[in-house]
N, C-alpha and C positions, 0 to 999 in steps of 0.2 A: 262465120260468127253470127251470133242471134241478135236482134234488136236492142233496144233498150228495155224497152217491156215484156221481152221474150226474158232477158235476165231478170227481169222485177219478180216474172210470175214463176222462176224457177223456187223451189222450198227447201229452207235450211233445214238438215238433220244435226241433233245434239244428242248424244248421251250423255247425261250424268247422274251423280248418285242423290237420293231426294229419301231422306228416313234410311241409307244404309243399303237400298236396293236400286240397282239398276236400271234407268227409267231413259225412255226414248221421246224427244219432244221434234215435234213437226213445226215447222214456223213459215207463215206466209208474210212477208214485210217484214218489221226492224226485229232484228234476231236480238239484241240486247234492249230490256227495257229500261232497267236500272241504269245505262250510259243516254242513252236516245231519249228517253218519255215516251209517254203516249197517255193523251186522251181517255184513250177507249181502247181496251183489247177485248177480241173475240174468242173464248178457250174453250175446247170442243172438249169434253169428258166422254169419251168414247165405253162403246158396251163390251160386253166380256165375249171373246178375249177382248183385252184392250188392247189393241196395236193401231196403230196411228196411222200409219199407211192407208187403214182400211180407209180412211175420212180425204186424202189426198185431194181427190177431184170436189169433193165438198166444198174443203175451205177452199181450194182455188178459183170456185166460181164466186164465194161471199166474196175473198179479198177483190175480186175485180169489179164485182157489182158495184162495192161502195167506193169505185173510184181510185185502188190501191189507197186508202186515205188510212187506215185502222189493220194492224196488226192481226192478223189471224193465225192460233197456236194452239197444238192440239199437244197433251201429256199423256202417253201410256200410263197403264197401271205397270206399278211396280210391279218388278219380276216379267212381266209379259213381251219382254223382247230379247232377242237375243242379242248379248254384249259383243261388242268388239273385243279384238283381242287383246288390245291392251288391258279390257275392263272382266273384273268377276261380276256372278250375277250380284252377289251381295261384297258391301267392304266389309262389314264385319260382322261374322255371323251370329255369336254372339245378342250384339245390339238389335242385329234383323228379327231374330227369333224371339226375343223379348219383347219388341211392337205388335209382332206378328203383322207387321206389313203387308204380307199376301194375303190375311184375309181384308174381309169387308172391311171392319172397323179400322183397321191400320192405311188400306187403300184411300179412306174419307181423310185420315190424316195426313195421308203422303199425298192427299192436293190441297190441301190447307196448306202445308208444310211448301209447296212447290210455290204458292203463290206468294209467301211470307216471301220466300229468299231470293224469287227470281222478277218479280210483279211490286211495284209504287204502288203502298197503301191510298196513293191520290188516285192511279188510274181506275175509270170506272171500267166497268166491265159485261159483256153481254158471253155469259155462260149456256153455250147448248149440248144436252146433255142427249144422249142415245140409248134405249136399255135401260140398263143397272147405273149407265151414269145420270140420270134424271134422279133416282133414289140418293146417289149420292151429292148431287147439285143440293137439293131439299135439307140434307142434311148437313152441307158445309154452310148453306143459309141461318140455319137451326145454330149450329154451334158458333158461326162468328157473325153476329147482325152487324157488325161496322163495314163486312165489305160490300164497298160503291156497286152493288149490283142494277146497271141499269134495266134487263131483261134478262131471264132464263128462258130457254126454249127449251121444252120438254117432248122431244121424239119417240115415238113408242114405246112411253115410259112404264116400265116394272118397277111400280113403287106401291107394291102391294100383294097377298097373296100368290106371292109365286107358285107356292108347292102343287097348292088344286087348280093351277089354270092346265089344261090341256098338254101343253107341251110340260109341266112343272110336273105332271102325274108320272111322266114317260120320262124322263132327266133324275127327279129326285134318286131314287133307288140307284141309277151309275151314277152321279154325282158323290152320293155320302156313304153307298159303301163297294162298289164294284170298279170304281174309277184307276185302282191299281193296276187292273184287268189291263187298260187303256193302253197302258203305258208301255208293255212289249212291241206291238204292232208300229209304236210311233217310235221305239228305239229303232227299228229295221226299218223302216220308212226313213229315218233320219241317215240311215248310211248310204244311203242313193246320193249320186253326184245332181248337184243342183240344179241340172238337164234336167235329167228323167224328175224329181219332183217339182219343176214347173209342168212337163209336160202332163205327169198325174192329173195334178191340180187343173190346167185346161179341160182335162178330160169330164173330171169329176163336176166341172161345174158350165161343162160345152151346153148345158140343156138351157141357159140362160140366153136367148138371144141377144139382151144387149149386155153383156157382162162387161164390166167395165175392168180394160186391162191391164190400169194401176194396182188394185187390187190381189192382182197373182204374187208379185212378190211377197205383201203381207202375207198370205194366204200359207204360201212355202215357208214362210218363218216360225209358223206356228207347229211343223213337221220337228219340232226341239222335244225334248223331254222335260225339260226345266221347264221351258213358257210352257206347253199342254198343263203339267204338272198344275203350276202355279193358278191357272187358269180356271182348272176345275176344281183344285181347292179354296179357293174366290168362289166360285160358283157352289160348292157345296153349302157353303154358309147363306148365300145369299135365298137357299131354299130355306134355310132354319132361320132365318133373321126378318127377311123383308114380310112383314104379316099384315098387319095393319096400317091402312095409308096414315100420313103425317098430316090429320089435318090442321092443329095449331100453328105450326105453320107455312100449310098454303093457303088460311086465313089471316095471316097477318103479311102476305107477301103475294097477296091475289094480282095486284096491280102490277105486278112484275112477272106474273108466269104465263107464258102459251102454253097450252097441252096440246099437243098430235096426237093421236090413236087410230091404231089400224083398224079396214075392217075386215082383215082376216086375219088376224094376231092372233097365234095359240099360244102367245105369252101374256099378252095382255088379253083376255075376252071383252067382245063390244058390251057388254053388260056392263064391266066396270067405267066406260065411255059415259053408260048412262046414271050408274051411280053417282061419277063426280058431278055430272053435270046436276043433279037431283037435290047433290049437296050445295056444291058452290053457282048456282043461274044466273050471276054476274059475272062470272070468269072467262078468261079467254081457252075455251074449251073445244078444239074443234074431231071433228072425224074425218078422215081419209077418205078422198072421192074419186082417187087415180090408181085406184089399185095397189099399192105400192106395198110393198114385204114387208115386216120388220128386221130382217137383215138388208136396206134399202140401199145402201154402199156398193152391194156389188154391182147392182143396174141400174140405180137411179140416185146418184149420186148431185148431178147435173141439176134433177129436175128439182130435187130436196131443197136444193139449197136456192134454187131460182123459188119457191116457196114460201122461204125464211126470209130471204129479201127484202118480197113483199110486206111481208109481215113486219118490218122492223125500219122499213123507209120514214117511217111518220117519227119514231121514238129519234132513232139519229138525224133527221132533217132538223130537228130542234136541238141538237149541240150547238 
């Protein structure tokens, strides 16, 4: 049997339906807010794919930093995980296609919509976004100013010019129109017994010395044709949509944003590092001095979050 705080620091998994899709929620601490309260929740908006898993060892280190005291809970995008079997990807298809929940605009409302139904409009909230979830952080900011946002962290955030950054040149073209192409290889990859594609998966990613070995099952989940599917169609739009940063407001919401930027990002280029900072010279603006990838979950999961810590001891010392 494990400790007491070997059980604290084990994580709830939930699925349920949030806008009509299928949506997987990670929970470190009180698994119900709406019975329990809370203060302050931590809700990690993960980048595309969105799988939760990928963020495991993350929030496990925030939720222990801060003393197990504050709820740390990470929400897939809709569509982007695979259902049990009790569950279809969608309840009614119908309803899902008329949101269009898998894309961009539907996914900013299926975590508006998540936090309505499952989040006390009293608890405040420290939102850190990864990716494409920083673009979407910015803009559930934009569309609801009442919620208690005490900080946003923003992780090598694409919240701007996707299409021409580097890796956005190389993406674009399979994303918006060859992405069908995708989809045989990952049906036959999907009939392999769940052995052989974890072992794949080690294989495909042994070149990372500290790979972090939470992350394989994520990884294996995404061998679906549904979540691929959903994923790159997410991601197609995010090459036509994301163009111009929001700066209205990350000036009217300065005081509450960190930026991260990598500085080998071929999704974000360090030029854009220095454009925000050119724009906003009182923001909490920083650049990467640890090397660190923009997919940073697989190896440095640990260190990210012993980062954000830092960063966020002064704001929570003062609840």
């Amino acid at each position: 049997m494990g400790t007491a705080e070997e059980d604290m620091d084990k994580p709830g998994v939930e699925h349920i339906y949030c806008c009509g899709a299928v949506t997987e929620v990670l929970k470190f601490g009180a698994q119900d807010l709406r019975r329990v309260g809370a203060r302050l929740l931590f809700l990690v908006i993960p980048g595309n794919p969105g799988v939760v898993g990928f963020y495991q060892t993350f929030m496990q280190t925030l939720y222990q930093a801060f003393g197990r005291r504050y709820p740390v809970w990470a929400v897939s995008h809709a569509g982007h995980c695979n259902p049990p079997d009790a569950l279809d990807m969608v309840e009614e298809p119908s309803v899902t296609e008329a949101r269009d929940v898998f894309g961009l605009n539907g996914q900013i409302e299926h975590k508006l919509s998540f936090l309505r139904e499952h989040v006390s409009r009293e608890t405040r909230l420290v939102l850190i976004g990864h990716s494409i979830g920083c673009y979407i952080i910015l803009d559930m900011m934009k569309r609801d100013p009442g919620l208690k946002v005490l900080k946003s962290v923003l992780l090598f955030p694409t919240i701007e010019r996707m299409a021409v950054t580097p890796q956005g040149k190389v993406m674009t073209p399979v994303l918006c129109h060859l992405r069908y192409v995708a989809y045989v290889p990952i049906f036959l990859l999907s009939l392999l017994p769940e052995r052989l594609k974890a072992s794949a998966v080690r294989w495909v990613l042994g070149g990372l010395r500290a790979l972090d070995h939470a992350t394989i099952p994520a990884t294996v989940s995404l061998i679906s044709v549904d979540c691929a599917a959903n994923a790159m169609y997410m991601g197609s739009q995010e090459m036509r949509m994301v163009l111009e940063r929001e700066n209205a407001t990350i000036r009217q919401n300065l005081n509450k944003l960190i930026f991260y930027y990598g500085a080998t990002d071929h999704w974000c280029p360090v030029q854009y590092y220095h454009d925000i900072k050119r724009d906003f010279p009182t923001g909490d603006i920083r650049l990467c001095e640890n090397g660190l990838r923009h997919a940073f979950v697989l190896d440095a999961g640990k260190q990210m979050a012993d980062m954000v810590t830092d960063w966020l001891h002064t704001d929570l010392n003062d609840l």
